[in-house]
C-alpha positions, 0 to 999 in steps of 0.5 A: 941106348935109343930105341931103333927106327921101327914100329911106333904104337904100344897096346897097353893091358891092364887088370886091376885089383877088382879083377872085373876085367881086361882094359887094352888101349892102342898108343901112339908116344911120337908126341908129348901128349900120348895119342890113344888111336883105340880101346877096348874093354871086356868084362870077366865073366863071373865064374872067372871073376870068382875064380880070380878074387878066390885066388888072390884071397885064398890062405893058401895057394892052389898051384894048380889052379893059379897055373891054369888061370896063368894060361887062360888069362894069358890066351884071354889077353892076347885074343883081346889084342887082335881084337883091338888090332882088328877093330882098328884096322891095325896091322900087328908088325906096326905095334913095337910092343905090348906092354902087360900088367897081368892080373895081381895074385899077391902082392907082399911088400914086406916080403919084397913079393909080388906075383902077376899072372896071364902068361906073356909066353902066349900073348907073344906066341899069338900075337906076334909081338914082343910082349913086356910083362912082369914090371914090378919085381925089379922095383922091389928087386931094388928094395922099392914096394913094386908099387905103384907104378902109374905115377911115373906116367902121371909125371910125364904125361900130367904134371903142370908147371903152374898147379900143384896136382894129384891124381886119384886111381880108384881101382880096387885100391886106391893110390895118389900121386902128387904132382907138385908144380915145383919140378925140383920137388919129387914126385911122391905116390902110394897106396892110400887104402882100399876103394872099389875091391870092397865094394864091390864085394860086398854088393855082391854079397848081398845082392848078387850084383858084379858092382854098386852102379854110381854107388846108388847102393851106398847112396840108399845107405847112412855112414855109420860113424862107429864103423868108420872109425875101427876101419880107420883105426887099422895101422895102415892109413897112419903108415907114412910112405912109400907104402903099398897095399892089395886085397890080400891085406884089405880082403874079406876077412879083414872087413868081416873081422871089422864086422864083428865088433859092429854087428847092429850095422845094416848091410847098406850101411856097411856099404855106405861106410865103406863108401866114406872110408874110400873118402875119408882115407883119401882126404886125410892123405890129401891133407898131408901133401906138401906143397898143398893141392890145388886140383885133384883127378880121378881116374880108374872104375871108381871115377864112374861112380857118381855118388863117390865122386860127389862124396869126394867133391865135398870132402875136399872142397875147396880143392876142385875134383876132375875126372882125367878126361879133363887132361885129356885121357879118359879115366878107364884108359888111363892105366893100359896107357901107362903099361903101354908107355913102361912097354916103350921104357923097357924097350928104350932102356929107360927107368920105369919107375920113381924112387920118390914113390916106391922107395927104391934104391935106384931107378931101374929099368921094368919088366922082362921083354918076351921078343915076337 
């Protein structure tokens, strides 16, 4: 089944496991490289922020407040696309969908449980268009880890016929994909372990500050080497994929039971530290793709911190590291574009996901369609 003549622009949304803010981009697919026409970016105010990384941490559930914040992302985001429609003089009937990731409150693979909020009811209630939501549970529904998701897109959009490829979201986890030139090799992707989530937590632990810009914080700071390797220690990152993980795993807690056997550690070592984790876990992964790498791109909010991208650089040398905006889509943008571009899959009938990636038993179609 084929999608049916009519609108040809997707808006994607995305929230990321940071939970700093809304990410939404206006998409044209009718060529083979997507056409970004808009985008727009908003950052959570830090009550909102707190209320959401309190949230996802929390031991147990306040159902009330997980509700309230359902509504209030939901109203958010749609507010969010009329202002991207407005800014781009777009007319809503010329958008066929918005394609919505929502703001992750758990994530449980081993549970076959995920959970994402920011109610498509009210995106599509003020907006007036169908709205897609809700892209995860199916891929576990079919015994895959519901994550991650982007790398179907980096297939389509990204893959070379002549270089082996990676590419690196630095969100609040970070995930790789390699693109092998090989296209009878599979695609392969996953969660390699935590990137800006703790980071950013722990600069506003002790410096009230939403985020360590271009990581001058941990630049201040020296790698403890101690510290490092009891963060590497954790059975996580000898874990062989498909394998996915969130900030209920790589949370607070985690890094204050970390702490505790390290208490000498100075707060911008600790930053510092967890700075060379992100590194360090990303190479070792790196080092075990097959065939090898020979370029690696770097999207998402860790792509904007310079002295981590430095770090990177140098740890994977001589592999060369890029941000995304070198094949064409700007590293902030490059998830609201893949939402978008799963938006159009659903509506097309087509498979979202990759079980090379997620381990599921089939390719299924993502999402539930909420129609304007």
């Amino acid at each position: 089944m084929t999608e049916a003549p009519g609108p040809r622009l997707y808006v994607g949304l995305m929230s990321g496991t940071s939970a700093d803010g809304l990410d939404a981009a206006l998409v044209c697919f009718d060529n083979a490289s997507p056409e970004i026409l808009g985008h727009r970016s908003i950052t959570y105010p830090e009550t909102l922020r707190r209320r959401i990384r309190d949230a996802a941490s929390a031991p147990q559930l306040d159902a009330a407040e997980v509700m309230r914040l359902d509504r209030e992302l939901g109203e958010l985001a749609a507010a969010h696309v009329v202002a991207l429609l407005a800014d781009t003089h777009t007319p809503p009937g010329s958008v066929a969908a918005i394609g919505s990731h929502g703001q992750t409150i758990r994530h449980l693979p081993e549970d076959a449980c995920t959970w994402q909020i920011g109610d498509p009811n009210r995106i599509v209630q003020q907006t007036g268009i169908t709205t897609v939501a809700d892209f995860r549970r199916r891929d576990l529904a079919a015994q895959g880890e519901g994550a991650p998701l982007a790398p179907a897109f980096h297939a389509a959009v990204f893959r070379s016929k002549t270089r082996n490829r990676a590419i690196l979201n630095l969100g609040g986890i970070a995930n790789i994909t390699h693109l092998p030139a090989d296209h009878a090799k599979p695609v392969t992707g996953y969660d390699t372990g935590p990137a800006n989530r703790l980071l950013d937590h722990w600069v506003y632990l002790h410096r009230r500050e939403p985020f360590d810009a271009g990581g001058t914080w941990a630049q201040s700071g020296q790698c403890n080497a101690g510290l490092l390797e009891s963060f590497l220690a954790d059975p996580y990152f000898s874990m062989a994929p498909p394998k996915s993980t969130g900030p209920e795993y790589f949370s607070a807690a985690w890094l204050d039971s970390q702490l505790a056997h390290h208490p000498e550690v100075a707060p911008a070592d600790v930053q510092a530290t967890l700075l060379q984790l992100t590194v360090h876990s990303v190479r070792q992964e790196v080092d075990k793709l097959d065939p090898q790498v020979e370029e690696l791109y770097v999207c998402g909010g860790g792509a904007e911190n310079g002295h981590l991208m430095e770090q990177l650089a140098e740890a994977l040398a001589p592999v060369p590291v890029a941000d995304t905006s070198a094949l064409q889509v700007p590293p902030g943008l490059v998830e609201p574009v893949a939402f978008a571009w799963l938006a159009q899959r659903t509506l097309m009938r087509q498979a979202g996901n990759l079980p090379s990636v997620t381990g599921a038993n089939d390719s299924v179609i993502l999402g539930g369609i909420y129609p304007a």
